[in-house]
C-alpha positions in Angstrom: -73.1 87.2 20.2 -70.8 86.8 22.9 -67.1 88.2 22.7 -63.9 86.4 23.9 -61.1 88.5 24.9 -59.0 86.2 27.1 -56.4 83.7 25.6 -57.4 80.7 24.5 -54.9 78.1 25.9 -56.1 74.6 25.9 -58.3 72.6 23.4 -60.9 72.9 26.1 -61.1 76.5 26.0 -61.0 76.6 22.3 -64.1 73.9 22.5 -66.5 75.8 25.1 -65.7 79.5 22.9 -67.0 77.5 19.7 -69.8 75.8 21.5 -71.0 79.7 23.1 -70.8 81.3 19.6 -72.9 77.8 18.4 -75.3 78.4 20.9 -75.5 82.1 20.2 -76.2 81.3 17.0 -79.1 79.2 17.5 -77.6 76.4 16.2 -77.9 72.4 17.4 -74.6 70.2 16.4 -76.9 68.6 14.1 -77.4 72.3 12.4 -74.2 73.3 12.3 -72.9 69.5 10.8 -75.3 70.1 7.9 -74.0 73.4 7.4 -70.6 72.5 7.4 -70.7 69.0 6.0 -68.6 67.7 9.3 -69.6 64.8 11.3 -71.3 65.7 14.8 -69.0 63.1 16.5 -66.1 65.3 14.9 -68.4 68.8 16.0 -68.8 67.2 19.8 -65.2 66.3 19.9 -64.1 69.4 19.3 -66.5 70.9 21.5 -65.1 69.1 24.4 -62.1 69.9 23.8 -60.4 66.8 22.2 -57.0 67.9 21.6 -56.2 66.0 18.3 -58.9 67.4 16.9 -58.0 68.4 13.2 -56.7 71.8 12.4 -58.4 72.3 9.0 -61.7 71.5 10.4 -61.3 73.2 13.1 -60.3 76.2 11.2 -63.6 75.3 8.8 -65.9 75.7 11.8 -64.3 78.8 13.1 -64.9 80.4 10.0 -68.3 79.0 9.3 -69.3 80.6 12.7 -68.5 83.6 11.6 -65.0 84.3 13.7 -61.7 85.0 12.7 -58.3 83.4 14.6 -55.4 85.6 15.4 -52.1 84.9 16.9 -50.8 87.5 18.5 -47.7 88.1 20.7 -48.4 88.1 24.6 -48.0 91.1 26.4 -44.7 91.7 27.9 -46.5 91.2 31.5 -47.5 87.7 30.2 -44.5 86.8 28.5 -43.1 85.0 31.5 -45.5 82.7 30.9 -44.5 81.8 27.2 -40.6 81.6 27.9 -39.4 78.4 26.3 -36.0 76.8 27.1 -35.0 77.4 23.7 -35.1 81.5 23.9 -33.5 83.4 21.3 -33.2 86.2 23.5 -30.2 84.9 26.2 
């Protein structure tokens, strides 16, 4: 089953992990909306990244597929990157 390391940043990235680990799994949309009791127009959505897709299905296929979501803090060579105007820190 394939493995993703890098960040995921946009709903389009989020969409084409899910769809891989889908794939890897043998699984059509059609499949996996039986499975999970979601609508394919809902599974293709999110696939494609549709960024109001919902959080608690999204979170449902996720699971379903067998992976698990972490949130972790970037690492300090990336945290340039994630610098909001409303920083704490200054």
């Amino acid at each position: 089953m394939p493995t993703h390391n890098a960040p995921l940043r946009t709903p389009a990235e989020l969409g084409a992990a899910l769809r891989a680990q889908r794939k890897a799994q043998g699984l059509t949309l059609e499949q996996l909306s039986g499975l999970s009791g979601l609508g394919m127009r809902f599974l293709s959505e999110l696939e494609r990244g549709k960024a109001t897709a919902e959080l608690g299905k999204t979170l449902e296929v996720i699971a379903l597929l067998g992976l698990d979501c972490f949130l972790v803090p970037r690492s300090s060579t990336n945290s340039a990157e994630g610098k909001h105007s409303h920083d704490e820190s200054g």
